[in-house]
Wavefront OBJ file of the C-alpha trace (Angstrom):
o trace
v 8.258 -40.835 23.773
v 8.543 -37.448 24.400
v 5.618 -34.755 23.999
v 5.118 -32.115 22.355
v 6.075 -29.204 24.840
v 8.780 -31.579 26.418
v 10.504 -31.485 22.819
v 10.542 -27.752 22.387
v 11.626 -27.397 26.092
v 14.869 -29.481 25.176
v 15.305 -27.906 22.087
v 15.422 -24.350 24.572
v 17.383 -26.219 26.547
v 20.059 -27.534 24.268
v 20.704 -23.923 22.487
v 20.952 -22.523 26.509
v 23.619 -25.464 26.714
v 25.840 -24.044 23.826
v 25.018 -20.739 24.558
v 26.388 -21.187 28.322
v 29.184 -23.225 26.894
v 30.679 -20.522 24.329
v 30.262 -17.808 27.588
v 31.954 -20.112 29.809
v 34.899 -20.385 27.301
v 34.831 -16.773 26.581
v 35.105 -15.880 30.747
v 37.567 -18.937 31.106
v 40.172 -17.320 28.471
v 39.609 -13.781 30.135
v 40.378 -14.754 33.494
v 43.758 -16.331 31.851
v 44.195 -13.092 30.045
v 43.574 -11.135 33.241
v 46.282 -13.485 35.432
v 49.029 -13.077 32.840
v 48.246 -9.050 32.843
v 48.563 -9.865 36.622
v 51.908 -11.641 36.981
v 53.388 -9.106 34.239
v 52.826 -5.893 37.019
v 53.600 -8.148 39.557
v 56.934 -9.604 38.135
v 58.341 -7.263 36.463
v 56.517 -3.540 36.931
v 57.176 -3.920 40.735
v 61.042 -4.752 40.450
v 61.562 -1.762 37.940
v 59.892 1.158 40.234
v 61.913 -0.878 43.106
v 65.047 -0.767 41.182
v 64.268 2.914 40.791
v 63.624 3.727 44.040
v 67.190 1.856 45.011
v 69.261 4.087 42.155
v 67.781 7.270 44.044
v 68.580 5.670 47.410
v 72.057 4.963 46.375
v 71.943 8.969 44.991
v 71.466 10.134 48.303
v 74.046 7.900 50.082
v 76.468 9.081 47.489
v 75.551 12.835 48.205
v 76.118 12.253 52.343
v 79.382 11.423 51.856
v 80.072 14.358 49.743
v 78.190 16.957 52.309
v 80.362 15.057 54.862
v 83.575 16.242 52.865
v 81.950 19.649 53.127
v 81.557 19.799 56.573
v 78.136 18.718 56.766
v 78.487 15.926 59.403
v 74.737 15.911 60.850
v 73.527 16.325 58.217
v 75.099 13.644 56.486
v 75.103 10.941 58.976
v 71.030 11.838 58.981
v 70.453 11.775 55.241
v 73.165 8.135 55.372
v 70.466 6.525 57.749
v 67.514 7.714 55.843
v 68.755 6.301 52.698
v 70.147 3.041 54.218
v 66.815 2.426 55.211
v 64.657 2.708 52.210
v 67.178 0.880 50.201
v 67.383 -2.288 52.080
v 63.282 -1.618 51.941
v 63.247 -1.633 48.002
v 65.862 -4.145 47.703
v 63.809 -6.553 49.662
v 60.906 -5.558 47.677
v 63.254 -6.166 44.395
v 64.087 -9.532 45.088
v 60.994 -11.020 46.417
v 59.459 -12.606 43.462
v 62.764 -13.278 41.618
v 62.246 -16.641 40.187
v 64.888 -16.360 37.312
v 68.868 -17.410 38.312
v 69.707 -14.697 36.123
v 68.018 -12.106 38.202
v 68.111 -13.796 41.390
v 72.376 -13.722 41.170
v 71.956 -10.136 40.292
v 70.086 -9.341 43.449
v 72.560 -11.508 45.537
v 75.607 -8.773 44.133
v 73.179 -5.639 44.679
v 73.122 -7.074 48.135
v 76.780 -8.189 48.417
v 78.200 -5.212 47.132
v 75.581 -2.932 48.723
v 76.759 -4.191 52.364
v 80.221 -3.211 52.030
v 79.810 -0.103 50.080
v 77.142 0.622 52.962
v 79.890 -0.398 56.207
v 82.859 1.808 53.866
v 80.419 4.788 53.857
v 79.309 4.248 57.819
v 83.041 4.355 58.422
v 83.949 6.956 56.033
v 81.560 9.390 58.096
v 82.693 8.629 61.351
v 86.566 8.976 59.917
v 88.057 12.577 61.732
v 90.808 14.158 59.165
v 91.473 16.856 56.921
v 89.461 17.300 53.449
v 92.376 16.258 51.585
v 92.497 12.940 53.112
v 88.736 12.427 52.974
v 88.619 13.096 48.950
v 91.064 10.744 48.740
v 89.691 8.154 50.730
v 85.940 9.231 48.797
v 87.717 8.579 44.966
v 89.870 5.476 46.037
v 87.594 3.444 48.012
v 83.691 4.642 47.933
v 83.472 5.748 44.488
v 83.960 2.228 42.968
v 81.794 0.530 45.176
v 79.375 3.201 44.056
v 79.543 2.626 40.760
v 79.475 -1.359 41.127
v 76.512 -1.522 43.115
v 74.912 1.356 40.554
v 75.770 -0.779 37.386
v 74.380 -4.155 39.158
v 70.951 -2.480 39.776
v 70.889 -0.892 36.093
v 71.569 -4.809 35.160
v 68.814 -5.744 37.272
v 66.108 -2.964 35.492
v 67.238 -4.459 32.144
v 66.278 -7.598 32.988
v 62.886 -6.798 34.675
v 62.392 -4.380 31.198
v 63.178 -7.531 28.964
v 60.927 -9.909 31.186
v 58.138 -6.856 30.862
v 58.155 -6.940 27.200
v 58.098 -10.834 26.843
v 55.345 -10.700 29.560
v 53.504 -8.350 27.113
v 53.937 -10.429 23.879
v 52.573 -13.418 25.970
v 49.785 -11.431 26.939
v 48.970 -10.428 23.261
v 49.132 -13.769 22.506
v 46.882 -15.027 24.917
v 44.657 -12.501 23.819
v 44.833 -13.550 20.258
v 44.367 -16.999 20.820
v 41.451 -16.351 23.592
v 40.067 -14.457 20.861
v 40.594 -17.023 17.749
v 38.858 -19.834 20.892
v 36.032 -17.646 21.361
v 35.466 -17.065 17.410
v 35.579 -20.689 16.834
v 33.445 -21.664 19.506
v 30.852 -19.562 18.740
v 30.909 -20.567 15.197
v 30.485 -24.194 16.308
v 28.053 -23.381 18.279
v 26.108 -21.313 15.544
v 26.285 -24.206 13.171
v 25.223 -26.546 16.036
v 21.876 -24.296 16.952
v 21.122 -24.450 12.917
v 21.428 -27.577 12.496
v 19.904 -28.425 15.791
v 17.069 -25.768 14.435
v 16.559 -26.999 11.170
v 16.095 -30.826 11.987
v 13.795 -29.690 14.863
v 11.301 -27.582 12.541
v 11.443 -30.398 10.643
v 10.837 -32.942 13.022
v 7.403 -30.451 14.436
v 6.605 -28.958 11.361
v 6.607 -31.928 8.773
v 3.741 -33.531 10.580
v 1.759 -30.197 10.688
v 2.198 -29.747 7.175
v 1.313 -33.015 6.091
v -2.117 -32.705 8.249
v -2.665 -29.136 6.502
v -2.411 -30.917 3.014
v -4.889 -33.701 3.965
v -7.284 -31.159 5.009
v -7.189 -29.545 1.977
v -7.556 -32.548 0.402
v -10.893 -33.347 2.835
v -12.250 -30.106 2.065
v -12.210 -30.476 -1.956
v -14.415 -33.526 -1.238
v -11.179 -36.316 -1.350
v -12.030 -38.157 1.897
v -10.076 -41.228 1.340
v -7.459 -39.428 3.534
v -5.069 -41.144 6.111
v -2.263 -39.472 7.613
v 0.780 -42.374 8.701
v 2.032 -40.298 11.661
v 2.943 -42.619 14.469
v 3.672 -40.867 17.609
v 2.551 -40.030 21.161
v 3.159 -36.642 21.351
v 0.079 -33.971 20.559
v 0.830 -33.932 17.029
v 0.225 -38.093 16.641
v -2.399 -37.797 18.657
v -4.029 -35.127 16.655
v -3.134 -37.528 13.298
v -5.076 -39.909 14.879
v -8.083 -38.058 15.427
v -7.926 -36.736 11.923
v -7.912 -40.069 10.741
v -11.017 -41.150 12.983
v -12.673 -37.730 11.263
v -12.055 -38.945 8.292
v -13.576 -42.268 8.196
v -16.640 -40.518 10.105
v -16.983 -38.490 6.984
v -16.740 -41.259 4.363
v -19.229 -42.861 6.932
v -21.572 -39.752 6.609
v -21.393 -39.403 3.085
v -22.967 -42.439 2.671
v -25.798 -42.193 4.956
v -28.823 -39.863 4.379
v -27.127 -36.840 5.407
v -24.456 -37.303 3.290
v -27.464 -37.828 0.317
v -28.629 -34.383 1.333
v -24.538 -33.108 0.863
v -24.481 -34.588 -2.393
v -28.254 -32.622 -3.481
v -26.741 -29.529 -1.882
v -23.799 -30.111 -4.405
v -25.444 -30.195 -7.042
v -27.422 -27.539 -6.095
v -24.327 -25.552 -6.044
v -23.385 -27.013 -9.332
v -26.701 -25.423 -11.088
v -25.775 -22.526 -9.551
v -22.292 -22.122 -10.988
v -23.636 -22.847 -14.693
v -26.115 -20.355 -14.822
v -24.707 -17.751 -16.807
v -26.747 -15.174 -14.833
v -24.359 -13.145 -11.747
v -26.269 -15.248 -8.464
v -25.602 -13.724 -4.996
v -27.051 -15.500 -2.315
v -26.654 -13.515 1.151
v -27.800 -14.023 4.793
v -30.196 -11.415 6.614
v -26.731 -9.953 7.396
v -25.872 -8.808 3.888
v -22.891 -11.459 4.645
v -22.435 -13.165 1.564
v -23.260 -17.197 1.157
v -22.888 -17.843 -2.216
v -21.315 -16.563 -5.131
v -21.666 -18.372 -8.730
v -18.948 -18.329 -11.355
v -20.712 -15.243 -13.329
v -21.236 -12.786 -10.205
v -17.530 -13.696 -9.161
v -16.331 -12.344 -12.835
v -18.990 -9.475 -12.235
v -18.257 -8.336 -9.053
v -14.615 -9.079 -8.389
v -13.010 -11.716 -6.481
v -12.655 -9.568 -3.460
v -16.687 -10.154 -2.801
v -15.911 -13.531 -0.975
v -16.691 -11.920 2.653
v -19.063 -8.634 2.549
v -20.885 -7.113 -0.461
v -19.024 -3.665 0.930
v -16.081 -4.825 -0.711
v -17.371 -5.283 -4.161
v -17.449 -2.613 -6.584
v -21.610 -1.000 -6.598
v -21.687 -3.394 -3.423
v -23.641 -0.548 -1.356
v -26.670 -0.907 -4.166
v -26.728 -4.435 -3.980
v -26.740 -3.967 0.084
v -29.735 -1.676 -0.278
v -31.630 -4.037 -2.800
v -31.524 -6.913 -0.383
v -32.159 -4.833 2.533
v -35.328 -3.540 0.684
v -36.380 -7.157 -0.029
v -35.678 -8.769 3.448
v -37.729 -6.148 5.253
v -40.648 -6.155 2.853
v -40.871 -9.907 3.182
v -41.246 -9.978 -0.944
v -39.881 -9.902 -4.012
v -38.099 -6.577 -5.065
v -37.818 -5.899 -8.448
v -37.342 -2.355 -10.109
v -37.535 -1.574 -13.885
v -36.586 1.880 -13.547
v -32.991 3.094 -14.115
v -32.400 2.970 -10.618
v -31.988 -0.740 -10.523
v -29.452 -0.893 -13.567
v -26.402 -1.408 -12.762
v -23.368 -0.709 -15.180
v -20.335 -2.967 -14.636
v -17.301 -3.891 -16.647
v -17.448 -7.685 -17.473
v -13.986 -8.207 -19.519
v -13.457 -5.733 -21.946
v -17.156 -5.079 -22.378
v -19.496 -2.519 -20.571
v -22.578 -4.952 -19.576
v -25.965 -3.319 -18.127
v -27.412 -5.882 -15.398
v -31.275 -5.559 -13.745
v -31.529 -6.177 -10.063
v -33.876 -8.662 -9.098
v -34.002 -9.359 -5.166
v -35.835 -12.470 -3.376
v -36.331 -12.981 0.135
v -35.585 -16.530 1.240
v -37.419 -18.739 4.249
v -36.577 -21.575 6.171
v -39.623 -23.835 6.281
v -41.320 -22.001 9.710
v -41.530 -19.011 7.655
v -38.458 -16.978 9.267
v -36.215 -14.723 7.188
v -32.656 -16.266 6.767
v -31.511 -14.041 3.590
v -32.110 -13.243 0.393
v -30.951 -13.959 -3.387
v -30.173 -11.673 -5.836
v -30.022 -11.961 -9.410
v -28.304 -9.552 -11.901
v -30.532 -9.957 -14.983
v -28.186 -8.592 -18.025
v -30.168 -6.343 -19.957
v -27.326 -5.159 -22.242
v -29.225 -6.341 -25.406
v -32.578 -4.840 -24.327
v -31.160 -1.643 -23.445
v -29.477 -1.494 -27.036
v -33.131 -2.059 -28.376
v -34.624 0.436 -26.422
v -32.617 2.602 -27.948
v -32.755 1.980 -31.252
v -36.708 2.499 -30.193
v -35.699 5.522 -28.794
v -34.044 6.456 -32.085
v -36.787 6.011 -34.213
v -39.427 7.181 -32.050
v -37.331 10.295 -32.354
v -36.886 10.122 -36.246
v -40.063 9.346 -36.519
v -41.947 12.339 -34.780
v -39.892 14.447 -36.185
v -40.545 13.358 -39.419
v -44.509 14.057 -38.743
v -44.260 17.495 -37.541
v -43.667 19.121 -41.211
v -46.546 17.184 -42.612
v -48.239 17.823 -39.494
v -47.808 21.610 -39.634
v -48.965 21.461 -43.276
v -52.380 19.414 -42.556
v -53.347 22.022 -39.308
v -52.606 24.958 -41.616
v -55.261 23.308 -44.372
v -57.395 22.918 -42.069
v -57.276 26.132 -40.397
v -57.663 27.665 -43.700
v -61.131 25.568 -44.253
v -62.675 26.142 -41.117
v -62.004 29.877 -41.046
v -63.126 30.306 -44.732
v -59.971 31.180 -46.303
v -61.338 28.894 -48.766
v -64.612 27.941 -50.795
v -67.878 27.616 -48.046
v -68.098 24.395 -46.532
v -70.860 22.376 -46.428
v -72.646 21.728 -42.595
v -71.389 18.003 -42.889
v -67.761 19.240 -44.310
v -68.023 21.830 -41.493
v -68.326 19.096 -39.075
v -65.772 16.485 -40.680
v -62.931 19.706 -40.876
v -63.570 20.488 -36.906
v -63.205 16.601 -36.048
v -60.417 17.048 -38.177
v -58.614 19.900 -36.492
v -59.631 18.118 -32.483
v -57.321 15.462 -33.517
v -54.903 17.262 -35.562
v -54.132 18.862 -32.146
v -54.620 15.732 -30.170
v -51.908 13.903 -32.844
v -49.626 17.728 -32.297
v -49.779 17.004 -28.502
v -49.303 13.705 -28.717
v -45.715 14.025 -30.944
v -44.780 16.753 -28.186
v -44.983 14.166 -25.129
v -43.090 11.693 -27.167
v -40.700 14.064 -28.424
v -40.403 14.631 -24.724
v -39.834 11.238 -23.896
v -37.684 10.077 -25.782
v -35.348 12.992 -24.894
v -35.784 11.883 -21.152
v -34.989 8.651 -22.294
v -31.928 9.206 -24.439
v -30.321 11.247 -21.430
v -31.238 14.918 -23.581
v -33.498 16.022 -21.235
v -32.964 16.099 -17.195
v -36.007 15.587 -15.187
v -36.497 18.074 -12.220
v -37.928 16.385 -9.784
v -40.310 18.718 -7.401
v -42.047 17.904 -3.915
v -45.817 16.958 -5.320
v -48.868 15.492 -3.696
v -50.524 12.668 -5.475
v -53.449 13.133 -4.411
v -53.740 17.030 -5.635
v -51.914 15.670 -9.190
v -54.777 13.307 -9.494
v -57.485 15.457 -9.070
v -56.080 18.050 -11.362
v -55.716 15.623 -13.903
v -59.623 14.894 -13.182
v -60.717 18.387 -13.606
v -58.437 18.841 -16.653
v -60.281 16.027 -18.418
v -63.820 16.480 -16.758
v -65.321 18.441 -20.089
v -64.198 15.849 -22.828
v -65.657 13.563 -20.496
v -68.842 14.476 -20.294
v -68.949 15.590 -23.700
v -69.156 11.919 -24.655
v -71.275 10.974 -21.130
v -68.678 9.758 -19.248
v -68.624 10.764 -15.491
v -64.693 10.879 -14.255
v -64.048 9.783 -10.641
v -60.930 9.886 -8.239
v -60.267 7.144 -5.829
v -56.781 7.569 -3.658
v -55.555 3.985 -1.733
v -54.835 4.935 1.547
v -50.852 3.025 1.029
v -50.177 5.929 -1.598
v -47.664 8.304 -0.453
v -48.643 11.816 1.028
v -45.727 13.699 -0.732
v -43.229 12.369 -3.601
v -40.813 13.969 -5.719
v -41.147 13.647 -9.656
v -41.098 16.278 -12.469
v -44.514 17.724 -13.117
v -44.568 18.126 -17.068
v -43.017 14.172 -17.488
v -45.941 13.193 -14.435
v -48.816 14.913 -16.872
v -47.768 13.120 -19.641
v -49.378 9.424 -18.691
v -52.732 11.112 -17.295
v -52.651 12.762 -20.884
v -52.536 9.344 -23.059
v -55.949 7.472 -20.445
v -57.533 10.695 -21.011
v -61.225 10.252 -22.943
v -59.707 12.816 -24.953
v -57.321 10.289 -26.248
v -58.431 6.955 -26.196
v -61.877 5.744 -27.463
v -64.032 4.904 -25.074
v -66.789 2.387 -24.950
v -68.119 2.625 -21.629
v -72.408 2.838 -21.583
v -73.108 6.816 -20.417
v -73.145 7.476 -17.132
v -70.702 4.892 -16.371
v -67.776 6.200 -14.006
v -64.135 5.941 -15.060
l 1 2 3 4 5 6 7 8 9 10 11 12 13 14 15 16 17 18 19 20 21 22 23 24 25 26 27 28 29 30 31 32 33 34 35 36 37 38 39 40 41 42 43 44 45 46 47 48 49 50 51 52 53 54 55 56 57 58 59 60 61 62 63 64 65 66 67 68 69 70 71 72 73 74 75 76 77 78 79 80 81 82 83 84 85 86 87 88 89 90 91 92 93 94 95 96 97 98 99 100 101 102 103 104 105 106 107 108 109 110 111 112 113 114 115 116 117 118 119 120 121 122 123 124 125 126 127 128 129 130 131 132 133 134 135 136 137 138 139 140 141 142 143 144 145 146 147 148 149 150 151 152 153 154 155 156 157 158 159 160 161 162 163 164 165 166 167 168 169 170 171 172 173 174 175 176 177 178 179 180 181 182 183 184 185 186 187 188 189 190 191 192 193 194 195 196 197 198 199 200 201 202 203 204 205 206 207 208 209 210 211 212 213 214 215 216 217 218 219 220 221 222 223 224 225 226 227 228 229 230 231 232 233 234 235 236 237 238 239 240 241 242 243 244 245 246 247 248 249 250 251 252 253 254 255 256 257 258 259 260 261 262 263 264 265 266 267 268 269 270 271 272 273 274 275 276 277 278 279 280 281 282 283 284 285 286 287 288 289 290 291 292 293 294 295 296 297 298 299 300 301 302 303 304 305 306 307 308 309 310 311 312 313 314 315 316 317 318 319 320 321 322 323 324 325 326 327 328 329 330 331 332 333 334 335 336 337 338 339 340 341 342 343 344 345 346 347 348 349 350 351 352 353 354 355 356 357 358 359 360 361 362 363 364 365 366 367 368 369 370 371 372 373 374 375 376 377 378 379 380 381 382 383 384 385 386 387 388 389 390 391 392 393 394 395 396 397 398 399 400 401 402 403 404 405 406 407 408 409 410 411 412 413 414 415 416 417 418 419 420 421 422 423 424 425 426 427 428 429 430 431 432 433 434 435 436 437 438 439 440 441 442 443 444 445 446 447 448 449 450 451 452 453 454 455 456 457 458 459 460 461 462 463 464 465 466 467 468 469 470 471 472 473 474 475 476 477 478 479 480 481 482 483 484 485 486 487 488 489 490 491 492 493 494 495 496 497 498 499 500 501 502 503 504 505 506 507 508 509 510 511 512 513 514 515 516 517 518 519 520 521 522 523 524
């Protein structure tokens, strides 16, 4: 049985094979191409520009005998030899690869003919006698040999033309049909490498696949999983070992472990019905868990990193807050709301962050908990609302009652009485007490409802404190209660907040404004 990387190196190995085989064929029919383009210049080509070379040959062994009629002996008998020569040299060369009878009789005329017209001419120049008798002898006797050996060698480049042009149609042939081989081969050997390809995937990646959908299968909790995969290459043996996980795991569920699996599960099943948004994070800010609500909250992208998640950098800072102050982090202010779109709806959700500990005490992450506060923000305000309505509603009457009593105690009206003196300045100390008092929550309720921006300033506690001490110090003792400052050393030296909202909370403990029962003397 063959393994693993032995299979894929014969599957290289068998598409090398057809690809060497189609570029074998290809080379084989260009070489036969290349021959035939080889015999055509060599049959043919060479006996034409021979042939040539003879007709100019003959030319000149025509034109000796006519410079010989002229009077031109040396120089005829000189050009006669010349000639001779290269003629006999291109006739040899002519009928050297005659293979044909047709052209091979030809040649044996040319050379026939060519031997006697040559011995007439060597005889004709070497013949003494007047020009008369030399024309005569010229027109009678050399002329028609001329022309017979002339017309034979014209025969002779027909032939080698005709042979040329049936060369070159065997040629294109050959081309076409090396061409039409090479097509079909490679299409065989395409359809070969795809089917080769095809069943080989299959035969690797079937196996693969099948052990990817039986570990899905193991990790949604199915472990009655057995992959039937018999084979001794790396993929069997990794079926096998899959299979010996499996029953491990079945094994493990059952045992104690497995007990504490099944309590984490259901653990993790609380967790997905709360209907609170639950996300459970290591000392990383890497997130652990996610429930069903915070996963509809936050987005599905939160599966990796709270940086992800839409408001994810609050959420960050919330549990970084908790994990290094080893406690519980919980703000009420607006800081800790956090506005998200659940559906359709606009929902309002309360940060709540808990540290979490392993049982030595270490820090291993923390869980946080968006408490949705939609409702109680609606009621707050409609309590905002009111308070509004409300105060507003008391200042006219309000107005009305300190005018009265302005008009009583500065006798714009009939003399009081000492005890109706008294009862009228009581009255007026908490008319403007109740004036002051409609002002703050005027105040705060536009601070609340958005109408009013705070403007947060660099202030000292400490100095806000005592101020606040000095401020009340006279009602104080006016009822014999001593006022005293104490600062915790863990308070902060400087902090931002808006003076006129901080003055507001000193102003409702104030003795001025609550009653107080405390024996005189008695510190506050």
């Amino acid at each position: 049985m063959l393994t693993l990387r032995q299979k894929l190196v014969l599957s290289f190995a068998i598409l090398i094979l057809l690809t060497f085989v189609v570029s074998a064929l290809s080379i084989y029919h260009f070489v036969r191409l290349g021959q035939v383009v080889d015999v055509i210049l060599a049959d043919s080509y060479n006996g034409i520009v021979a042939g040539e070379n003879m007709k100019d040959a003959l030319q000149r062994i025509d034109s000796a005998s006519a410079f010989y009629m002229a009077g031109e002996s040396a120089r005829a008998r000189k050009q006669f030899e010349n000639s001779t020569a290269l003629f006999r040299q291109q006739l040899n060369i002519a009928g050297s690869g005659i293979n044909e009878n047709g052209k091979k009789k030809i040649a044996e005329d040319i050379r026939a003919d060519y031997e006697k017209y040559e011995q007439d001419v060597a005889r004709f120049l070497q013949q003494p006698g007047s020009p008369g008798a030399l024309t005569r002898t010229y027109f009678d006797l050399l002329m028609p040999e001329f022309a017979r050996v002339k017309n034979h060698i014209d025969d002779l480049l027909q032939m080698n033309r005709q042979a040329m042009n049936a060369a070159s149609e065997r040629a294109r042939a050959k081309a076409h049909s090396a061409r039409n081989y090479s097509i079909a081969a490679s299409a065989v050997a395409l359809i070969m490498g795809l089917i080769f390809s095809w069943q080989f995937a299959r035969l690797v990646v079937e196996p693969i696949r099948l052990l990817a959908r039986s570990v899905h299968h193991i990790a949604e909790g199915e472990l009655d999983q057995r992959i039937e995969y018999r084979s001794h290459d790396e993929v069997g043996l990794l079926a096998a070992e899959f299979n010996r996980m499996s029953v491990r795991l079945r094994e493990l569920r059952k045992s104690d472990v497995g007990q504490i699996l099944i309590e984490r599960r259901k653990s993790d099943a609380v967790l997905e019905g709360l209907f609170e948004p639950v996300v459970v994070t290591d000392s990383g800010g890497n997130v652990i868990k996610l429930n069903r609500a915070a996963k509809l909250a936050l987005g599905e992208e939160a599966g990796a990193s709270l940086a992800g998640t839409p408001l994810g950098e609050r959420l960050l800072s919330a549990v970084k807050q908790a994990v290094e102050m080893q406690n519980q982090l919980s703000d009420e202010g607006e800081t800790a709301m956090l506005p998200l779109r659940v559906g359709d709806a606009e929902r309002s959700y309360r940060l709540r962050t808990s540290a979490l500990r392993d049982e030595a005490g270490r820090l291993t992450g923390a869980v946080t908990v968006l408490e949705d506060v939609t409702a109680l923000r609606e009621v707050d305000r409609f309590k905002n609302n009111f308070i509004q309505i409300a105060t507003r509603k008391l200042l006219d009457p309000l107005k009305t009652l300190r005018l009265a009593l302005y008009s009583m105690s500065h006798g714009h009206t009939e003399a009081l009485q000492p005890l109706q003196a008294r009862t009228v300045a009581d009255a007026e100390e908490y008319a403007d007490q109740l004036d002051s008092l409609i002002t703050d929550l005027l105040e705060m309720a536009d601070v609340d409802s958005g109408a009013r921006q705070l403007n947060p300033e660099p202030i000292r506690p400490v100095i806000l404190a005592r101020d606040a001490v000095a401020r009340h110090a006279p009602a104080a003792d006016s009822r014999h209660v001593r006022l005293e400052m104490k600062v915790y050393p863990d308070i902060a030296a400087v902090t931002a907040a808006d003076p006129t909202a901080v003055a507001t909370p000193t102003e409702a403990v104030s003795p001025g404004y609550a009653p107080v029962t405390a024996f005189p003397g008695c510190p506050i």
